[in-house]
C-alpha positions as CSV (number, residue, x, y, z in Angstrom):
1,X,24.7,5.3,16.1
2,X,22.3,4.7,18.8
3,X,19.3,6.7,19.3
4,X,16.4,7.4,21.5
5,X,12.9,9.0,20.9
6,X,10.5,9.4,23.1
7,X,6.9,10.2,22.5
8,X,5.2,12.1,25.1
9,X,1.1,11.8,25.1
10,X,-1.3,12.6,27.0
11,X,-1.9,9.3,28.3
12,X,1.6,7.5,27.4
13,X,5.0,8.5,27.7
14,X,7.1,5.3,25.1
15,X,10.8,5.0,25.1
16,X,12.2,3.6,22.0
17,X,15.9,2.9,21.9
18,X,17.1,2.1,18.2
19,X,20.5,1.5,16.3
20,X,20.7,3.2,12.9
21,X,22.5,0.7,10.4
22,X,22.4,2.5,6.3
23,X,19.2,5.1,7.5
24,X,17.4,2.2,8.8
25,X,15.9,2.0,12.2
26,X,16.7,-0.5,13.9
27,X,14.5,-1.2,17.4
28,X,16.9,-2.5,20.7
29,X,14.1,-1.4,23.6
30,X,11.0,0.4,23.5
31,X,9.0,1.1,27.3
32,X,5.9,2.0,27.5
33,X,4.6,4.1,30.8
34,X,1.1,5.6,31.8
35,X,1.3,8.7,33.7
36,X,-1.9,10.2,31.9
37,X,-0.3,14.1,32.4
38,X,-3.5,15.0,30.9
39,X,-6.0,13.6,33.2
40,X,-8.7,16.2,34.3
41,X,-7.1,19.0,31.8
42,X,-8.5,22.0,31.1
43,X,-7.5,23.9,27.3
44,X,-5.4,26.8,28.8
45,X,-5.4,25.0,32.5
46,X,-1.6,23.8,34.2
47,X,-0.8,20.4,34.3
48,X,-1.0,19.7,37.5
49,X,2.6,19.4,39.7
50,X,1.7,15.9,40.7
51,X,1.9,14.7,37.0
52,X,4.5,16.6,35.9
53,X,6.6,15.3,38.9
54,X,5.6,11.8,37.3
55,X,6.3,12.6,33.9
56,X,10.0,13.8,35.6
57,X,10.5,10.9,37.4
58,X,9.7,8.4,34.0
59,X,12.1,10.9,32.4
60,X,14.6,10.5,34.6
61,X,14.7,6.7,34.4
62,X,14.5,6.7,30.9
63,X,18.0,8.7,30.8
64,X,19.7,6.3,33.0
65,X,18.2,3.3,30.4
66,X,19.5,5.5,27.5
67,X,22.8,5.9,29.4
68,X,22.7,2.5,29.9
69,X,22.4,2.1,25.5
70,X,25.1,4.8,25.1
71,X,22.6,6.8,23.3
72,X,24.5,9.2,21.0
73,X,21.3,10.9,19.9
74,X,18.2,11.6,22.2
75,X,14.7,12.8,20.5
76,X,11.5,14.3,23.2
77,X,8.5,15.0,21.7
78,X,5.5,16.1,23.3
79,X,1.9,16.5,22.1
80,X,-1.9,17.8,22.7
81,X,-1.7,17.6,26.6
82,X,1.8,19.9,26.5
83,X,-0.1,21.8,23.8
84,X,-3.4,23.1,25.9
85,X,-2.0,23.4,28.7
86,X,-0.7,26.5,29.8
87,X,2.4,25.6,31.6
88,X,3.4,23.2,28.7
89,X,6.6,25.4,27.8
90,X,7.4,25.8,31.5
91,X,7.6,22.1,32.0
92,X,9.7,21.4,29.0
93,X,12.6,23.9,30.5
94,X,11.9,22.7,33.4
95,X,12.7,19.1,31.9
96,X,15.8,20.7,30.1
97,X,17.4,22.0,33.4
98,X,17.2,19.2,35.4
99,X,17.7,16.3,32.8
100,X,19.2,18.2,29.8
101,X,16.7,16.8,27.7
102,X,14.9,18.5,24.7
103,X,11.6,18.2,24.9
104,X,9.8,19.5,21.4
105,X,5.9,21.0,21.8
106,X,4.8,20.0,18.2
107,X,1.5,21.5,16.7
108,X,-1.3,19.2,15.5
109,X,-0.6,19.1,11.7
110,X,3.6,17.8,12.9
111,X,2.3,15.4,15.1
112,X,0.1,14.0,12.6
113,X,3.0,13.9,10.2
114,X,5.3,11.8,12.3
115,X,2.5,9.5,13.1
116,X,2.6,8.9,9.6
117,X,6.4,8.3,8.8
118,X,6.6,5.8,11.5
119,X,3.3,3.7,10.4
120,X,4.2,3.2,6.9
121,X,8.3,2.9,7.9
122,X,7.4,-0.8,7.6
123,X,5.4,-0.5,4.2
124,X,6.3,-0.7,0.4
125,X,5.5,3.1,-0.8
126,X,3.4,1.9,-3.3
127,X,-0.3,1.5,-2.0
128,X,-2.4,5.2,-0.7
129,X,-2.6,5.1,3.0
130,X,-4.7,6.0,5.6
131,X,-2.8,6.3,8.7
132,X,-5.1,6.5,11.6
133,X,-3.5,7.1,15.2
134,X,-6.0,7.6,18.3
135,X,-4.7,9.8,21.4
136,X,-5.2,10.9,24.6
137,X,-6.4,14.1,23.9
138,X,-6.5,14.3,19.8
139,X,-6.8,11.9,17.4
140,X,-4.7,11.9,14.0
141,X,-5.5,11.3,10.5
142,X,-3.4,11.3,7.7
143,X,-4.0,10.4,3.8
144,X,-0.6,9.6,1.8
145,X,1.4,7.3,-0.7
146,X,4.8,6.2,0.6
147,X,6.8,9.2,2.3
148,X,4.3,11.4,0.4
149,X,1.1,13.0,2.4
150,X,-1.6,14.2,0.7
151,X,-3.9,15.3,3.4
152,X,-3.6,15.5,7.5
153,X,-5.6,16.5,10.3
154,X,-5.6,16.7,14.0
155,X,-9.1,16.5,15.5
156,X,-9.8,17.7,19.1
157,X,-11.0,14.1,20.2
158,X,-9.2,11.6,22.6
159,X,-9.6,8.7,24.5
160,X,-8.9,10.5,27.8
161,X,-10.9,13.6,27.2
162,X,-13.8,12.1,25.6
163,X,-13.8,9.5,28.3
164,X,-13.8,12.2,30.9
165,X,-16.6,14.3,29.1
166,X,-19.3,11.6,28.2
167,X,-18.8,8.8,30.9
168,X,-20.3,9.0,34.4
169,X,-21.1,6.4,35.1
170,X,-19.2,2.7,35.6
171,X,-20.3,1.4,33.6
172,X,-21.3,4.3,31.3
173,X,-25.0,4.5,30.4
174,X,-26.3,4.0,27.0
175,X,-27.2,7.6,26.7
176,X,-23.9,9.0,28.0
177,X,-22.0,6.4,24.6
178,X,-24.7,7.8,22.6
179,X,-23.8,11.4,23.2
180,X,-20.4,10.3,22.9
181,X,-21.2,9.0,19.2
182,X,-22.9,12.5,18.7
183,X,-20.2,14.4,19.7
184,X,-17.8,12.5,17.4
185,X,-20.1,12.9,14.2
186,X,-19.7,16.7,14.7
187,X,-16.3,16.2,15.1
188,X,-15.5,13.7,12.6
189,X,-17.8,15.8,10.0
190,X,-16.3,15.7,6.3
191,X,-13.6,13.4,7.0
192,X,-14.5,11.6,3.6
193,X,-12.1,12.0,0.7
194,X,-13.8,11.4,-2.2
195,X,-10.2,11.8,-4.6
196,X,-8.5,9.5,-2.0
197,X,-9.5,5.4,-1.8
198,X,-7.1,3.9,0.7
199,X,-5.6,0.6,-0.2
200,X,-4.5,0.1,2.9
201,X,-5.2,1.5,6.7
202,X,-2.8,1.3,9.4
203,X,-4.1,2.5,13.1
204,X,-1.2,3.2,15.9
205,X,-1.3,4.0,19.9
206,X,-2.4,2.2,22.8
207,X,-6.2,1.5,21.7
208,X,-5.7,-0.5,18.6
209,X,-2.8,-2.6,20.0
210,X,-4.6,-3.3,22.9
211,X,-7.6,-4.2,21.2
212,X,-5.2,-6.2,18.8
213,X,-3.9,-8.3,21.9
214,X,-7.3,-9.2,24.0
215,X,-8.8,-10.6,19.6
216,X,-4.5,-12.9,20.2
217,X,-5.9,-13.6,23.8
218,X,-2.6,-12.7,25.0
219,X,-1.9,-12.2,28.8
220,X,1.1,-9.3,28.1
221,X,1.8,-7.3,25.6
222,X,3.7,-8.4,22.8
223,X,4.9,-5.9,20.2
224,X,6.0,-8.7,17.5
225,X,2.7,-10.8,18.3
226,X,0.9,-7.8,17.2
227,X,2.9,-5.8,14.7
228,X,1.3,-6.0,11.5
229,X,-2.5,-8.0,12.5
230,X,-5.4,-6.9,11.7
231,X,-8.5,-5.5,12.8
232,X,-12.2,-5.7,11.2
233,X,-15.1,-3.9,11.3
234,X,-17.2,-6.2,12.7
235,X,-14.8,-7.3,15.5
236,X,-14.9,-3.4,17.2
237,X,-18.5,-3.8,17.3
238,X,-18.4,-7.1,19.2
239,X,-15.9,-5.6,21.6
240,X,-18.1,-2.3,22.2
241,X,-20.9,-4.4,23.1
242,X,-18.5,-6.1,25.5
243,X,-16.7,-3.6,27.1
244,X,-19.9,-0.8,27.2
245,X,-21.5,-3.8,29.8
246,X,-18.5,-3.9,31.9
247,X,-17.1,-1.9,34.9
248,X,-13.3,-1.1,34.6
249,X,-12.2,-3.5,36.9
250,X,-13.9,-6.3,35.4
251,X,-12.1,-4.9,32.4
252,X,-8.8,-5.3,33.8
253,X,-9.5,-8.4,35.7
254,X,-10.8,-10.0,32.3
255,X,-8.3,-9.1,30.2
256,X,-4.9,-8.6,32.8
257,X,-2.3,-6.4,32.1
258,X,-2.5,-5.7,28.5
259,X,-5.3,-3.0,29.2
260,X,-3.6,-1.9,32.3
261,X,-3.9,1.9,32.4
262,X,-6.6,1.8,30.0
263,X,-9.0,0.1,31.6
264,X,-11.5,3.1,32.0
265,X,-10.6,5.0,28.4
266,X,-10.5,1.9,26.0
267,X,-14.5,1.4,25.3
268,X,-14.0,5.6,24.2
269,X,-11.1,4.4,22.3
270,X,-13.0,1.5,20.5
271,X,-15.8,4.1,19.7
272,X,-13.7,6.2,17.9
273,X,-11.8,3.8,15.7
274,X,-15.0,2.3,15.0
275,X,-16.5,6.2,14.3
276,X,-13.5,6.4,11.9
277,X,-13.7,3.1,10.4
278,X,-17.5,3.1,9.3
279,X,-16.7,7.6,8.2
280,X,-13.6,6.3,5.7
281,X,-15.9,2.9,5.2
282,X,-13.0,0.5,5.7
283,X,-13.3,-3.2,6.3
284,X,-10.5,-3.7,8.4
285,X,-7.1,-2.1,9.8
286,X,-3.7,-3.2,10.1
287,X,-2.0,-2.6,13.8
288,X,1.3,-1.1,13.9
289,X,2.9,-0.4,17.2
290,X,5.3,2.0,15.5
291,X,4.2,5.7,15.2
292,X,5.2,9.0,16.4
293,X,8.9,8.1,17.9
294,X,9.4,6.3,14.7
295,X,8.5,9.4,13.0
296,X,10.3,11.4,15.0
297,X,13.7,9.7,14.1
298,X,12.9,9.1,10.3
299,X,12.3,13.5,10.5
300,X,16.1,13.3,12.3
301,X,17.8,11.2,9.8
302,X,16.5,13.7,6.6
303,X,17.8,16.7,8.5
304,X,21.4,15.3,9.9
């Protein structure tokens, strides 16, 4: 059977297109697409008709690629910005009349969930796991051992809204990434688990793989370059030193088309990993470009 998931963010909307062979996912095309929906929004604020028109239009290209596939199966789920915003269920019939395509609002605590079945889809079961998956507009953590999850949170900090909040400037003062670090102490606050020692982290979205291709030096993304490197402390604080000195388009004109969309919310990003890294006092993280669509069809398989 052939199956496609996609995972709609607030700053990405990724097509993966998969083959199920004995329960096991099987990747045939994944697409990756920036319309940042959530770009200026307000909790309990519309999406504006601009980016849901955007968000249509991906969606409507993405069916003809999954027509294409001969998809038997189609998964749609979307998360914070769809969540806040007050026209989220409006948009998502709106997306089932004209394309036929179910588009699930999932709450914090789900979305944090399927983050975590697709990071460790690749793993043995055997080692506690920390997967940690930076958003848009929330960011994701979850404690657990194999398919088992001990602990999950959603926290109401993203690389879009943060980025929006805190910087003013291009590019941003030190004060405005200072308050930024504030802000994410509050928020982060307690995050600690004493009874839980990770053996291993795994971080997913578009800040740590990006971050993971400029260490490669690659010119383009590459998912299999990528899938399964590593991160380390140290290295984020290098880059934040880097990237707090630089305007966004020297960002994008140093590092091309791998930061392409991200150009202005990938120092925020960096920040937060790093926030997160030093809070759960981790050395390094592994990079998986799987997450949330992954999830999503792991969840589907238990329930067929």
């Amino acid at each position: 059977m052939i199956v496609a998931s996609i995972d709609i963010g607030t700053n990405t909307v990724i097509l993966l297109i998969a083959e199920i062979r004995n329960n096991k996912i099987i990747p045939l095309y994944n697409e990756q697409l920036i319309p940042r929906i959530g770009k200026g929004l307000i909790p309990g604020e519309p999406i504006s008709v601009e980016k849901k028109n955007k968000l249509i239009d991906i969606l409507s290209d993405y069916k003809k690629t999954m027509e294409k596939f001969h998809c038997g199966q189609s998964i749609a789920v979307a998360t914070n910005a769809f969540r806040i915003a007050s026209n989220g269920k409006l948009i998502a019939e709106e997306i089932k009349e004209k394309l036929n395509l179910e588009v699930k609002i999932v709450p914090g605590e789900e979305e944090a969930k399927l983050s975590f079945l697709g990071a460790v889809s690749g793993l043995s079961g055997e080692k506690n796991v920390v997967v940690i998956d930076i958003g848009g507009g929330s960011s994701e953590l979850i404690f657990g051992k194999g398919n088992q999850i001990f602990f999950k949170k959603s926290f109401p900090v993203g690389v879009v809204s943060f980025s929006e909040k805190f910087f003013r400037h291009d590019p941003p003062l030190q004060n405005e990434i200072e308050e930024l670090k504030a802000e994410l102490d509050q928020a982060f606050s307690g995050i600690y688990r004493e009874n839980f020692i990770p053996e291993t982290a795994v971080a997913i979205a578009g800040t740590p793989t990006t971050l993971a291709c400029i260490q490669k030096e690659l010119s383009e993304f590459n998912e299999e370059a990528i899938e399964g490197s590593f991160l380390a402390f140290h290295d984020l604080e290098t880059l934040i030193k880097e990237l707090s000195l630089l305007r966004k388009n020297e960002i994008l004109s140093k590092y091309k088309s791998v930061v392409k969309g991200r150009e202005d919310v990938l120092l925020a990003g960096t920040i937060i990993l790093y926030k997160i890294m030093h809070l759960l006092k981790l050395d390094k993280i592994m990079v998986s470009t799987k997450g949330i669509r992954y999830g999503a069809v792991l969840e589907y398989l238990v329930k067929d």
